[in-house]
TINUDO-363777 format. One record per residue: residue in one letter; x, y, z of N, C-alpha, C, O, CB in turn. Coordinates in steps of 0.1 Angstrom, whole numbers, plus 5000, padded with zeros to 4 digits. Atoms other than C-alpha are relative to their C-alpha. Glycine has a CB too. Layout:
N
aXYZXYZXYZXYZXYZ;...
This chain:
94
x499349974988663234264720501449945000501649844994499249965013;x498550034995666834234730500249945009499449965018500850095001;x499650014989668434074754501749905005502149795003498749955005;x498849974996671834074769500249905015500049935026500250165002;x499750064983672733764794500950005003501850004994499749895005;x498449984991675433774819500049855000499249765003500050105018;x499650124996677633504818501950055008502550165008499949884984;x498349954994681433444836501049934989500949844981500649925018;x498850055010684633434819501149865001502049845009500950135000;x498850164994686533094819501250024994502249995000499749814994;x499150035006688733144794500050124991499050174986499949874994;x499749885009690433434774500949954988502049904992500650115008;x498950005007692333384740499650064987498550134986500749864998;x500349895007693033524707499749874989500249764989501250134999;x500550075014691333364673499950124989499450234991498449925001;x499949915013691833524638500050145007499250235007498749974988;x500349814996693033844654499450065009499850165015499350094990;x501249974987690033884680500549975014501449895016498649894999;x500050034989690033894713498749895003497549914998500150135008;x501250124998687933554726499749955008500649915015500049914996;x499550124982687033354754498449915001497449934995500450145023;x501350134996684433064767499350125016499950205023501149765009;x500849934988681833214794499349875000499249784991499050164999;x500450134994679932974817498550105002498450225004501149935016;x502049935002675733054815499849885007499849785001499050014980;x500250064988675132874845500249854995499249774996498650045007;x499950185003676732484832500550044984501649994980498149875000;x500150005013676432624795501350054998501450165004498950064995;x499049945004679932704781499950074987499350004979500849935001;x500749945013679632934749501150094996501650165004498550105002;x499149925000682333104729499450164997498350194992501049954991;x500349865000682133464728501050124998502150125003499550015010;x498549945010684133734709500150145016499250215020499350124973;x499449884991685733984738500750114996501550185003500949965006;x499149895005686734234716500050145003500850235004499950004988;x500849824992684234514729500649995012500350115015498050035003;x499749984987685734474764500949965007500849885016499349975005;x498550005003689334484762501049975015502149915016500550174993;x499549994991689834514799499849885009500349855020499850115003;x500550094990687734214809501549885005502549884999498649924992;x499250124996689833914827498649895005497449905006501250065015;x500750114997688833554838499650015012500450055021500649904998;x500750004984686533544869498750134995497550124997501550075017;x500949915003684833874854498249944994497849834990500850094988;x501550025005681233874846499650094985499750214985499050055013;x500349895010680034004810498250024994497349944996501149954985;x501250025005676934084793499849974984500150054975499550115003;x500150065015676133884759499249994993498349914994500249914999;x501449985010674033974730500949964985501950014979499250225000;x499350075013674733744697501350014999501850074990499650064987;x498750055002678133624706501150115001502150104995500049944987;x499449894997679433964719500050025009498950045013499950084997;x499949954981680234054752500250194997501150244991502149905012;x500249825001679034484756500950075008501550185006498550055006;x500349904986679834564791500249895005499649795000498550085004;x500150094990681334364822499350045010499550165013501149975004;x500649964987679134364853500349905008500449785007498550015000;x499950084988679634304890499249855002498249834996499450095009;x500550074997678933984904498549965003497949884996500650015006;x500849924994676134084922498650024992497549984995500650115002;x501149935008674234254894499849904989498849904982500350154993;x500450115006674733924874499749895002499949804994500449984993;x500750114992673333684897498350044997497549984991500650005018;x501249884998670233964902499149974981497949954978501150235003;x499850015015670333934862499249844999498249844993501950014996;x499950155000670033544864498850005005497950004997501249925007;x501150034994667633504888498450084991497350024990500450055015;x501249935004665233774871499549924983498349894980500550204999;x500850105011665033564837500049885002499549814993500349994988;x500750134992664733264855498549984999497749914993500350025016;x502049994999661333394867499550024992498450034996499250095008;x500449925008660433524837499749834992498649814988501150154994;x499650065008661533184818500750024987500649954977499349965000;x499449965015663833404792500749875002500349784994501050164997;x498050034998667233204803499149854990499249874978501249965026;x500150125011665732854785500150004985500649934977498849945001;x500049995016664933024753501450104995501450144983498450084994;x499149915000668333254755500649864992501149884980500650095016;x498850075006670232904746498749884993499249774994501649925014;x500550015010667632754725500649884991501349934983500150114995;x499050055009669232464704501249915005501849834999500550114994;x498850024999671732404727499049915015497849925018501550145001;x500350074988671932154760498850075013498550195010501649975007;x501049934992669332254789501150075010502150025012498849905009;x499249894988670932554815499549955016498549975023499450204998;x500149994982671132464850499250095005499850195002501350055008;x500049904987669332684873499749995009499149895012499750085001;x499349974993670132834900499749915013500649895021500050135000;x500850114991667632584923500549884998501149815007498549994997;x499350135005668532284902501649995010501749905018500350004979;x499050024996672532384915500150025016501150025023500750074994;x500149974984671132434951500350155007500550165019501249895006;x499649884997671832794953498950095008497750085005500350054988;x500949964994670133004975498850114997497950135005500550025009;
């Protein structure tokens, strides 16, 4: 199975030629190549599958996003390797 998590954009720049930037996975910062989604800006929300952002989505639909592998327990094994992810309870969110 695949799967594509929404994170926000902190930071946009360019490396070897690419378009690039840091997204925030609820605490987790992660770089990620922006090249598929030329139009994104900082504040945007993207969707990320092996270090590629597809597709920006509303706010909204990547909170909805968040919360649904939460319950599931994907979002722990999405970063794997790396520091533990906040969520969305841990940050007091409603």
């Amino acid at each position: 199975m695949c799967l594509a998590v929404p994170g926000q954009i902190v930071e946009i720049y360019e490396e070897g030629g690419l378009r690039m930037g840091k997204l925030d996975f609820g605490g987790t910062i992660r770089r990620v190549c922006l090249q598929y989604v030329p139009t994104a800006t900082v504040g945007q929300y993207a969707l990320i599958h092996v270090g590629f952002a597809l597709a920006t989505i509303e706010e909204e639909d990547a909170a909805r996003t968040l919360a649904l592998l939460e319950s599931l327990g994907e979002i722990e094994g999405a970063f794997s390797g790396s520091e533990s992810v906040t969520t969305a309870a841990q940050r007091g969110a409603p």
